[in-house]
Residue, then its C-alpha position, 0 to 999 in steps of 0.5 A: x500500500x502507497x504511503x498516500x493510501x495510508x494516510x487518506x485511511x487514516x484520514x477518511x477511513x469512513x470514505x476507504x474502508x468502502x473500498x477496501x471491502x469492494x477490492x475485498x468482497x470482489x474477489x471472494x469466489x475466487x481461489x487464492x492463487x487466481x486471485x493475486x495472479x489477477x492482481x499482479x496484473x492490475x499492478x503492471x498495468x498500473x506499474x506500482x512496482x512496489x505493489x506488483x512485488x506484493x502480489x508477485x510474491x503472494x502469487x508464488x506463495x499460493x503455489x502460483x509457478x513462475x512459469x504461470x506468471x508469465x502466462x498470466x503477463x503474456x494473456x494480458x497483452x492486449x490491455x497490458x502491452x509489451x512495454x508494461x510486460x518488459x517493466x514487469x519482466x525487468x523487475x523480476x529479473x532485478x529481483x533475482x528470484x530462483x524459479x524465473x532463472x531460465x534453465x529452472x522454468x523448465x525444471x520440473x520440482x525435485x528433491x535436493x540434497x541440501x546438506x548433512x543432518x549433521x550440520x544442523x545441531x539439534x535445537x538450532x537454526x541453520x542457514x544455508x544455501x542450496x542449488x541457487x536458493x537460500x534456505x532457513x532450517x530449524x532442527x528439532x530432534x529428528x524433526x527439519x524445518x526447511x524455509x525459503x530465506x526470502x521475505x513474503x513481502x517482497x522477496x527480500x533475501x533475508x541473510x544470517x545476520x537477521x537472525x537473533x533469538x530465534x527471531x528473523x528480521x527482514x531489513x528491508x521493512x522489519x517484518x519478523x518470523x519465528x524461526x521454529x515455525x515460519x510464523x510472521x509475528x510483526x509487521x506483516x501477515x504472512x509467513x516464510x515459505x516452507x518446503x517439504x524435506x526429509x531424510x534420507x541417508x543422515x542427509x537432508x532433502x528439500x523439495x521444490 
C-alpha cells in the first residue's frame, strides 16, 4: 500500500474502508492463487512496482509457478502491452528470484540434497544455501524445518545476520518470523515459505 493510501485511511477511513471491502468482497469466489495472479496484473498495468512485488510474491506463495506468471503477463497483452510486460519482466529479473532463472522454468520440482543432518545441531537454526536458493532450517530432534530465506513481502533475501533469538528480521521493512515455525509475528501477515524435506541417508532433502 502507497504511503498516500495510508494516510487518506487514516484520514477518511469512513470514505476507504468502502473500498477496501469492494477490492475485498470482489474477489471472494475466487481461489487464492487466481486471485493475486489477477492482481499482479492490475499492478503492471498500473506499474506500482512496489505493489506488483506484493502480489508477485503472494502469487508464488499460493503455489502460483513462475512459469504461470508469465502466462498470466503474456494473456494480458492486449490491455497490458509489451512495454508494461518488459517493466514487469525487468523487475523480476532485478529481483533475482530462483524459479524465473531460465534453465529452472523448465525444471520440473525435485528433491535436493541440501546438506548433512549433521550440520544442523539439534535445537538450532541453520542457514544455508542450496542449488541457487537460500534456505532457513530449524532442527528439532529428528524433526527439519526447511524455509525459503526470502521475505513474503517482497522477496527480500533475508541473510544470517537477521537472525537473533530465534527471531528473523527482514531489513528491508522489519517484518519478523519465528524461526521454529515460519510464523510472521510483526509487521506483516504472512509467513516464510516452507518446503517439504526429509531424510534420507543422515542427509537432508528439500523439495521444490
Amino acid at each position: 500500500m502507497s504511503d498516500a493510501l495510508n494516510y487518506l485511511l487514516k484520514a477518511r477511513p469512513d470514505a476507504l474502508s468502502h473500498y477496501f471491502a469492494f477490492l475485498k468482497d470482489a474477489g471472494k469466489h475466487l481461489d487464492p492463487k487466481t486471485r493475486n495472479l489477477i492482481s499482479v496484473i492490475t499492478k503492471v498495468d498500473a506499474q506500482t512496482e512496489r505493489g506488483f512485488k506484493q502480489y508477485l510474491g503472494r502469487a508464488l506463495r499460493e503455489g502460483s509457478t513462475p512459469m504461470e506468471v508469465l502466462d498470466a503477463l503474456l494473456m494480458a497483452f492486449p490491455t497490458l502491452g509489451l512495454a508494461k510486460i518488459i517493466w514487469a519482466v525487468d523487475i523480476i529479473l532485478e529481483m533475482d528470484l530462483p524459479g524465473f532463472q531460465p534453465e529452472a522454468l523448465t525444471r520440473l520440482a525435485q528433491w535436493h540434497d541440501v546438506m548433512a543432518c549433521a550440520e544442523v545441531p539439534d535445537g538450532t537454526v541453520v542457514r544455508t544455501e542450496c542449488d541457487g536458493r537460500g534456505l532457513f532450517i530449524y532442527r528439532d530432534q529428528q524433526s527439519y524445518q526447511v524455509f525459503d530465506s526470502r521475505c513474503p513481502h517482497q522477496n527480500t533475501d533475508i541473510s544470517e545476520l537477521a537472525l537473533k533469538n530465534n527471531i528473523l528480521t527482514c531489513p528491508k521493512h522489519q517484518w519478523e518470523f519465528d524461526a521454529h515455525s515460519g510464523a510472521c509475528i510483526k509487521n506483516g501477515n504472512s509467513p516464510l515459505k516452507r518446503f517439504e524435506s526429509r531424510v534420507d541417508n543422515n542427509r537432508l532433502l528439500a523439495y521444490w
